[in-house]
C-alpha positions in Angstrom: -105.9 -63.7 87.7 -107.2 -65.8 84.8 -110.3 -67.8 85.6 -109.6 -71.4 84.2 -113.0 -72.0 83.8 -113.5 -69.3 81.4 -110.9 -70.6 79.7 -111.4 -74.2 79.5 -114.6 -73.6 78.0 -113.2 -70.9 75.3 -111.2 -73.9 74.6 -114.2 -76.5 74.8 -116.3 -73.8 71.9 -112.9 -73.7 70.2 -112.8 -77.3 69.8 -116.8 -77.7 68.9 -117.3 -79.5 65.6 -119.2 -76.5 64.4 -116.1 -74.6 65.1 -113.9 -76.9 63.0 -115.9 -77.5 60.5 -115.4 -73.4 59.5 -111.5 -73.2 60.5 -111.3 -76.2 57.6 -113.7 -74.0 55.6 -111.5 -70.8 55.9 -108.0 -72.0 55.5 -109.2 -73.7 52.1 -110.6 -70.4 51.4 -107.6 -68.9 51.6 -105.1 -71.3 50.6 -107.2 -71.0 46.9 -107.6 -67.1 47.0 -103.8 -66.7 48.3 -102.5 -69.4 45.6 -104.1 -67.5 42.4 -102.5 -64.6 41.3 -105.4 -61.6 41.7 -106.6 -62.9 45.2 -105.6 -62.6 48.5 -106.7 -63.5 51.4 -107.9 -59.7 52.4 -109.7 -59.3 49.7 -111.6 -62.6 50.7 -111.9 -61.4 53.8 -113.8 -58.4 53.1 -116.2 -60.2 50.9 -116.9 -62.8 53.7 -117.4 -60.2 56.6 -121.1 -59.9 55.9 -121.6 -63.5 55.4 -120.0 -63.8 59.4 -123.4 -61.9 60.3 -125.6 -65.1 60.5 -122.6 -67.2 62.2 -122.0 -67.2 66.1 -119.1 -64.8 67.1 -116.5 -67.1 67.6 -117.5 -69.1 64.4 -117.4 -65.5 62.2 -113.9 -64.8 63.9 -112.2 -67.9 63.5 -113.7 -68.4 60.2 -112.1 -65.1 58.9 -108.9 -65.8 61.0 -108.3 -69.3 58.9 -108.9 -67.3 55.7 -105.8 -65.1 56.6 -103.7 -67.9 58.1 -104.1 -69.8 54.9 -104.1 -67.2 52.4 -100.0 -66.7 53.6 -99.6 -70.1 53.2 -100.9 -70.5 49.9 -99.4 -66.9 48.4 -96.1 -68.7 48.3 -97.2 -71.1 45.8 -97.3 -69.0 42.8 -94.9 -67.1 44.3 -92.1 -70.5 44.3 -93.9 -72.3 41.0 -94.7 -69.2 38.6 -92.4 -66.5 40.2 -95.8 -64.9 40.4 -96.6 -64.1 43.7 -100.1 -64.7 45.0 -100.0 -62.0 47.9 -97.3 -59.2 48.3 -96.1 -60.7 51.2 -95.2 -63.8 49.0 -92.7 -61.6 47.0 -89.7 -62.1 49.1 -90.3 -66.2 49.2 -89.7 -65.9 45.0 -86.5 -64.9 45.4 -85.1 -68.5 46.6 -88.4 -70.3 46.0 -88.5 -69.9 41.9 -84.9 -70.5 41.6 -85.3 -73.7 43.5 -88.6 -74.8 41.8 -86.2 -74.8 38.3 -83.8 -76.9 40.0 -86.6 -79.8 40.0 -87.3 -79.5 43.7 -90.7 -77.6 43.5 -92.6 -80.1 46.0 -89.3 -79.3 48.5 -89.2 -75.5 48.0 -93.5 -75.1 48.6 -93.3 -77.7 51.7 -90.4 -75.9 53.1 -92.8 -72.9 52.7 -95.4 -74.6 54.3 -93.7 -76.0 57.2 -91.9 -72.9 57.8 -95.4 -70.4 57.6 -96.8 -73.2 60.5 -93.6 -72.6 62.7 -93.6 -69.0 62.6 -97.6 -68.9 63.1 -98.0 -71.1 66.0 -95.0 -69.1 67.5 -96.4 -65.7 67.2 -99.9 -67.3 68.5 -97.9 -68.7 71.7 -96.5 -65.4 72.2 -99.9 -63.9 72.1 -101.6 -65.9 74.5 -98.6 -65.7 77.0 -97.3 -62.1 76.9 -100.1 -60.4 74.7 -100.7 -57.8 77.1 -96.6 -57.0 78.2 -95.8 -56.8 74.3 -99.1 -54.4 73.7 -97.2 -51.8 76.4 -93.8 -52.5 74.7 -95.7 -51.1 71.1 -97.3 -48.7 72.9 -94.1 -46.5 73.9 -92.8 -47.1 70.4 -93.4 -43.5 70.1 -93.8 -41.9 65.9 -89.8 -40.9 66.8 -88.9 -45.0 67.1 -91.5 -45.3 64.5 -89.6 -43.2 62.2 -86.3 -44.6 62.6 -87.4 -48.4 62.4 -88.8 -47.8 58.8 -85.6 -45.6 57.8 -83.5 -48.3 59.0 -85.8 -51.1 57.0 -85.4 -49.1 53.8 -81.7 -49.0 54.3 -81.5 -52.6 54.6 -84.0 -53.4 52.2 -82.1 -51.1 49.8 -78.4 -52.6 50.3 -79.6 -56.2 50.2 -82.5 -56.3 47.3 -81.2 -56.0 44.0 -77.6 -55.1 42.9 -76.9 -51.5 43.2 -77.9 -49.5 46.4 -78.2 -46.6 44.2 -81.1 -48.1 42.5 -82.5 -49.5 45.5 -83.1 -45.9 47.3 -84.4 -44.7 44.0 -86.8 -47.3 43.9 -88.2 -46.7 47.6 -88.4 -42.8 46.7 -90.6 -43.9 43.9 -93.2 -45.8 46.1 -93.1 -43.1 48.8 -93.5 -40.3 46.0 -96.9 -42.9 44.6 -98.1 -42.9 48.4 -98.2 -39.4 48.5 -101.1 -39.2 45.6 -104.2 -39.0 47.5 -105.1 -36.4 50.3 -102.7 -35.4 52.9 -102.7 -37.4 55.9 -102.4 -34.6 58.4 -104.8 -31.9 57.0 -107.0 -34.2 54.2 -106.4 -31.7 51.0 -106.2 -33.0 47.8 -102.6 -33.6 46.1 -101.2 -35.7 43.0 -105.1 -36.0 42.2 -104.7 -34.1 38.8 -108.4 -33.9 38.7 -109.1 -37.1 38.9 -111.1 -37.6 42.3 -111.0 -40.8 42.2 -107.5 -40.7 43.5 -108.5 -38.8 46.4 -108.2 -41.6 48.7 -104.6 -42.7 47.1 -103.7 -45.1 44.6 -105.4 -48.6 45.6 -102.7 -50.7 47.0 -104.0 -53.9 45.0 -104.1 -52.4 41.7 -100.5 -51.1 42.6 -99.2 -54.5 44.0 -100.9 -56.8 41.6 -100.2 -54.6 39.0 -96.3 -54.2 39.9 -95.8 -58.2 40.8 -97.9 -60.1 39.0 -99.2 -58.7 35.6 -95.8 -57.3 34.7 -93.9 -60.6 35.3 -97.0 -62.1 33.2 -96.4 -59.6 30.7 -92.4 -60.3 30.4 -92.9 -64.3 30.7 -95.7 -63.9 27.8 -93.0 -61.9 25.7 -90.6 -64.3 26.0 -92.9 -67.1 25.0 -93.2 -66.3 21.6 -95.9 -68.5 20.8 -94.8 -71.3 21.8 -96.6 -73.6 24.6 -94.5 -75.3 27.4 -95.3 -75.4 31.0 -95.1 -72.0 33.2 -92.2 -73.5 34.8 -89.9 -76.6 33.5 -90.5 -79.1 36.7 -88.3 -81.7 35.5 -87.8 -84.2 38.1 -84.1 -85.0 39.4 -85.2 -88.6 40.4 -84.1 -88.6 43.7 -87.4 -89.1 46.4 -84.9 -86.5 48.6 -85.7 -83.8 46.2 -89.4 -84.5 46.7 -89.8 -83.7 50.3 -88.1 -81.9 53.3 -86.0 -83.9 55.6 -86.1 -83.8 59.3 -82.3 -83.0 59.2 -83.2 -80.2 56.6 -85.7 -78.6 58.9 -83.9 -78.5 61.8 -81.4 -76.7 60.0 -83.3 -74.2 59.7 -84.5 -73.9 63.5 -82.2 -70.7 64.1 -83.6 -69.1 60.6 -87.1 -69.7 61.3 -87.0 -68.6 65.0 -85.4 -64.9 63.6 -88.2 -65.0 61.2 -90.6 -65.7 63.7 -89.3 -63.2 66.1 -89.2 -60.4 63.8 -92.7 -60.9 62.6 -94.3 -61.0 66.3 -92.4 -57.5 66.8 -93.1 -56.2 63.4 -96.7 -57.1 63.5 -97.1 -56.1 67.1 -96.5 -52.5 65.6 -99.6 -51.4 64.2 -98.9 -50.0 60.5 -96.0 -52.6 59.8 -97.3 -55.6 58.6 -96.6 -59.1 56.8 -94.5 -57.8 53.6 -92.0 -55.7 55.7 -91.3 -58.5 58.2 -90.5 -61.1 55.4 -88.1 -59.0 53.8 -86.8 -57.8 57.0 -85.6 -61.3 57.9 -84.8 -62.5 54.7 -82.2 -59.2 55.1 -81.0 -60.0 58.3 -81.1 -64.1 56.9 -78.6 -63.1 54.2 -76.1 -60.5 56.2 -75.6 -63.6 59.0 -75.0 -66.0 56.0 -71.7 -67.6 55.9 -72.3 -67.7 52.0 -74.6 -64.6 51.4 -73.9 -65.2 47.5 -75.9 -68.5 47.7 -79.6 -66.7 48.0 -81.4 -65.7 45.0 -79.9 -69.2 43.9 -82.6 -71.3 45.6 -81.2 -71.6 49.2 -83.5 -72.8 51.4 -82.8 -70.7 54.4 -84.3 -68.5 52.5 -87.5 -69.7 52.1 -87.7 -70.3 55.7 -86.5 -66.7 56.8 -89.4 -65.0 54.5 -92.8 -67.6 55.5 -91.5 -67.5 59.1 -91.4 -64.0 59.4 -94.7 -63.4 57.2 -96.8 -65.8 59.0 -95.9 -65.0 62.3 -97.3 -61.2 61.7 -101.1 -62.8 61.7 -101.1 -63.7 65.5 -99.1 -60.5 66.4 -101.8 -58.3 64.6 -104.0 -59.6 67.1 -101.8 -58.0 70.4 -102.6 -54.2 69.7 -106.3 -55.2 68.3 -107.6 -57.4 71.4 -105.8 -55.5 74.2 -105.6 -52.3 72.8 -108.3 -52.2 70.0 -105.8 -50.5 67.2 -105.6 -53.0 64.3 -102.4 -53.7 63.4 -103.1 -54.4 59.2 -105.8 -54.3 56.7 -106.7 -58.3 57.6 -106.9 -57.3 61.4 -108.9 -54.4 61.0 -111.4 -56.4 58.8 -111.3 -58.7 62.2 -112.5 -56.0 64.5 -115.7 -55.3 61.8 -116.4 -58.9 62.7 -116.1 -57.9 66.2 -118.4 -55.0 66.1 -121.3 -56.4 63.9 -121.4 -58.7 66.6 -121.9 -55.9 69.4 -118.2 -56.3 70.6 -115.7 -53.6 71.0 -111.8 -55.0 71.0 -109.5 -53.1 74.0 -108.8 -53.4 77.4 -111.8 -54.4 78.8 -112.3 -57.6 76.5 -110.8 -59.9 78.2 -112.8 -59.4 81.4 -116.1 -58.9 79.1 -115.6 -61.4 76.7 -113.1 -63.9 78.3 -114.6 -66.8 77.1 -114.7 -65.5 73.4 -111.5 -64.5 73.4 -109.8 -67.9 74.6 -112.2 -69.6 72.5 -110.2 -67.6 69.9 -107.0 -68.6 70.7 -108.1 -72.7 70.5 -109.4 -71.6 67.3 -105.9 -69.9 66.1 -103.7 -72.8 67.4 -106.4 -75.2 65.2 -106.0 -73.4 62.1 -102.4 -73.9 61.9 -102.5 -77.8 62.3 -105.8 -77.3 59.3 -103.0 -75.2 57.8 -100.5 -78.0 57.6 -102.7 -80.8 56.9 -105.1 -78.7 54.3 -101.5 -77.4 52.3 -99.8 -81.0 52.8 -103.0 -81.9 49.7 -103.3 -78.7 48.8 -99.3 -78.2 47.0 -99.8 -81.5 45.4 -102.7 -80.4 43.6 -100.8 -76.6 42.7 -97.8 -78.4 41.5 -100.1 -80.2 38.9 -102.2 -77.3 38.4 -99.1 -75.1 37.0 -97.6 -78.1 34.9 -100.5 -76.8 32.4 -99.3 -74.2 29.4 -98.3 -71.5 30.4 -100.7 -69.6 28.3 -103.5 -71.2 30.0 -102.0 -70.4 33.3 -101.0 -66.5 32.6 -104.7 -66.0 30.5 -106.5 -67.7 33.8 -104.2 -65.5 36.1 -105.0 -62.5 34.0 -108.5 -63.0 34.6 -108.6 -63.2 37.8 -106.6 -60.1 38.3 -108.8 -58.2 36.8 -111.9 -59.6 38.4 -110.3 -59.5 42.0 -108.9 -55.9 41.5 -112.4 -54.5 39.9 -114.2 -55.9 43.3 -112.0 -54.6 45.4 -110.2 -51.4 43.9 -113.2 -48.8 42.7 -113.9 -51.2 39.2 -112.7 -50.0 36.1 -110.4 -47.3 37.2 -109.3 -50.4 40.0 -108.1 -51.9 36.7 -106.5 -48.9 34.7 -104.2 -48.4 37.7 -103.5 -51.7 37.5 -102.3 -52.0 34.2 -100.6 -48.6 34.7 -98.4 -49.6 36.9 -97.8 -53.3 35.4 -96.6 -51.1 32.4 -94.3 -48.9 35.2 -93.3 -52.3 36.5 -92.1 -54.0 33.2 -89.8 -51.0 32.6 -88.3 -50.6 35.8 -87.8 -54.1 36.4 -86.2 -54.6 33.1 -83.6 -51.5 34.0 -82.8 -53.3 37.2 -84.9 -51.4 39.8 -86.7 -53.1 42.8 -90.2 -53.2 42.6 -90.1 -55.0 46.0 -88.8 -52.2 47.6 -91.0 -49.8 45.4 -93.7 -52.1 46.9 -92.8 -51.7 50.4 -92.2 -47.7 50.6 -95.3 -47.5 48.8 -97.5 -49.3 51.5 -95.2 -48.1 54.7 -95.7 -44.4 52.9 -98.2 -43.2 54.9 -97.5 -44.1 57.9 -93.8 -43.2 56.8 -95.1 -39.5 56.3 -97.4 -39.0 59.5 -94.7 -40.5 61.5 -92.6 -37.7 60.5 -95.2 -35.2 61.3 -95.8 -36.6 64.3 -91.9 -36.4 65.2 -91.4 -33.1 63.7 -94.5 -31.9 66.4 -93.5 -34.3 69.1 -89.9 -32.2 68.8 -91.3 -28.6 68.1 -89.4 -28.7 65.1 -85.7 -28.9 66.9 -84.7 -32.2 65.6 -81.3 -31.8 67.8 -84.0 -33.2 70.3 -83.4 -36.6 69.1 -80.8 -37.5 71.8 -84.2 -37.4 74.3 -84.8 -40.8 72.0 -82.2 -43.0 72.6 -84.2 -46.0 70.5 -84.4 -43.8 67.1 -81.1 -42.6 67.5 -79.7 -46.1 67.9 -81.8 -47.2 64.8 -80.4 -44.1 62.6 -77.2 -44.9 63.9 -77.6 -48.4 62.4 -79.1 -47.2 59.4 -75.9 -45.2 58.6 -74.0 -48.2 59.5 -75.9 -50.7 56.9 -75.4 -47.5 54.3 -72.0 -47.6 54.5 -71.3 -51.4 55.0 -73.4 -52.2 52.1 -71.0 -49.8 49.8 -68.3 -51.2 51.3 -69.4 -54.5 50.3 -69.9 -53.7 46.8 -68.0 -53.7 43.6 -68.0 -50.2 42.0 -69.2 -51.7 39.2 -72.5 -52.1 41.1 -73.7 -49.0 41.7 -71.7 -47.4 38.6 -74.3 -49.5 36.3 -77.3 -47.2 38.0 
């Protein structure tokens, strides 16, 4: 039984001026680090952890929680004005967002954005105060076996629906699961892939890899095309016509069903520790285009989609936070970083927080629901300013982005070798990319890789190596079944031309 007391005055220190004063603070925070190219909001969050020190503990926490909350909001930006994404997770929002943006409707392609990313966020943060603990069971008996199959069938469906040949879509996720595996095994930590070089040891860092992939390559082919001459990053002409300036109520609520899927398949996604933010956008933006009555409109600048990707995205941040407060297992990079706030501040996150800490942790979820009304007022002002921002030349905006990439990735990804990956892989990216191959998808099976490969350990073990023992799974084998399915429907669905030009 809940005490109210404790939880009317969480909700009174939520709702201190103190309090709101640092929510503003963060979500600006990350709305800038998330908006340029280089910086995200983890790697603002990590910096600021040691600042949180001299804060009070629910001050330090819902400081660092507004940096993430805004840093989704503001990686669609670039994402929808440069076809640049700002975070990873923003990659999926480019696909509709940049083709709308050249349509002349940049201001109604970010707000949709915006509104969306505060739909899906305050649903997943209702869901966490309400049923945090049932949905903490539910991913708890997701087992490395359901595990398994949930990622196999998200790289089918990622596969069939990103890019235009399957063919090149598996080869693609092999790629980024054959990159995860430089490093040290998982399961018994030996050295693999290193070629010497120790600093691989502990993998290829994921933000030289990203950043390297998403945003200097595309830099690197929009600067080849310029050919020395200076126009704007993108051409945003304006149509005349105040509708294409704003999104309509009648617009919005269009969307409802989309945004609810999105926000659905984030909570579950990010209630699953290991699969976060970037999975869940292109998850629903999959499932957005297969229930499409006109599937060949995305990738045009269709709306829905937009919606379906910041819904889903955003709603992961409150999810993240089932398995960490009732469990203590972060569920991403930005939620782990949460529980160092926690622990420099003599907490421990699990079961017995809530009856330890009640007050904190309600105090918490005032603080949550706050930062996504700080969200949508702060980006309301905030995509004005970007949409003036990237009206510059182009060679001003790819030289400042540059910049910043390689001072965010030398900070955050072991310096100067950080920064040779990086512009390994931008290289890898501009070829493969230019032959048609997903780097989205490389993206994904890069990041999931890990987890991908000590879930099948973990099954293998779990199954003493019999994998006729499936059937005693009945979840993983309805995912694989599905997985087949999407496999063959997707070839079915498909010219031969498609997958003859792999």
């Amino acid at each position: 039984m809940v005490d109210l007391s404790v939880v009317l005055a969480g909700l009174g220190d939520a709702f201190s001026l103190n309090n709101l004063l640092f929510v503003i603070l963060g979500v600006v925070v990350g709305q800038f680090v998330g908006a340029v190219p280089g910086i995200g909001p983890v790697m603002a969050m990590a910096i600021a952890v040691p600042f949180t020190f001299a804060l009070d503990p629910l001050v330090a926490i819902a400081f660092l929680v507004g940096v993430n909350k805004g840093g989704l909001v503001g990686g669609a930006v670039p994402a929808v004005l440069m076809n640049t994404p700002g975070t990873p997770d923003a990659a999926a929002t480019a696909l509709d967002g940049f083709p709308l943006a050249k349509q002349g409707k940049p201001l109604k392609a970010t707000k949709m954005a915006l509104f969306s990313s505060v739909t899906g966020d305050t649903f997943s943060d209702i869901v966490l105060i309400t049923v945090s603990a049932p949905l903490a069971i539910l991913a708890l008996r997701m087992g490395p076996v359901e595990i398994l199959a949930l990622m196999i069938f998200a790289f089918s469906v990622l596969a069939g629906l990103i890019g235009k040949s399957l063919l090149k879509g598996i080869i693609a996720a092999a790629l980024g699961l054959l990159f995860a595996c430089v490093g040290s095994d998982p399961e018994n930590y030996t050295p693999r892939l290193i070629f010497g070089m120790w600093d691989l040891y502990d993998g290829l860092p994921l933000a030289s890899v990203a950043i390297g992939m998403l945003a200097i390559s595309e830099i690197l082919r929009r600067l080849s095309e310029a050919r020395g001459s200076v126009k704007s990053a993108i051409e945003l002409r304006d149509t005349g016509d105040p509708l294409d300036r704003k999104v309509t109520w009648a617009e919005y609520w269009s969307c409802r069903y989309v945004m609810l899927r999105g926000a659905v398949t984030g909570t579950i996604l990010g209630a699953l520790p290991g699969i976060g933010s970037t999975a869940a956008a292109f998850m629903s933006y999959a499932f957005t285009k297969a229930a499409s009555k006109e599937p060949e409109s995305f990738g045009k600048g269709n709306i829905q989609g937009i919606a379906a990707t910041e819904s889903a995205n955003s709603a992961v941040v409150g999810a993240n936070l089932i398995p960490l407060l009732t469990l203590g297992i972060p569920g991403s990079v930005g939620a782990a970083l949460i529980i160092s706030a926690f622990m420099i501040h003599g907490m421990q996150p699990g079961p017995l927080l809530f009856e330890t800490q009640g007050r904190l942790v309600y105090g918490l979820f005032g603080a949550m629901i706050m930062a996504n009304f700080v969200n949508l007022w702060v980006g309301q002002i905030g995509l004005r300013i970007w949409v003036k921002v990237v009206s510059a030349p182009e060679s001003v905006i790819f030289a400042s982005a540059l910049l910043l990439c390689f001072v965010g990735v030398s900070m955050a990804a072991s310096g100067l070798f950080g920064v040779a990956v990086m512009l390994t892989f931008a290289v890898v990216g501009y070829l493969l990319s230019t032959f048609g191959y997903s780097l989205v998808i490389l993206i994904i099976a890069f990041f999931l890789g890990p987890r991908f490969e000590i879930s099948i350990a973990q099954s293998v073990a779990l199954m003493n190596g019999d994998l006729t023992r499936i059937y005693q799974y009945p979840v993983a084998v309805a995912l694989l079944v599905l997985s087949v399915v999407s496999v063959f429907w997707f070839l079915a669905r498909r010219s031969p031309a498609d997958d003859g030009a792999a």
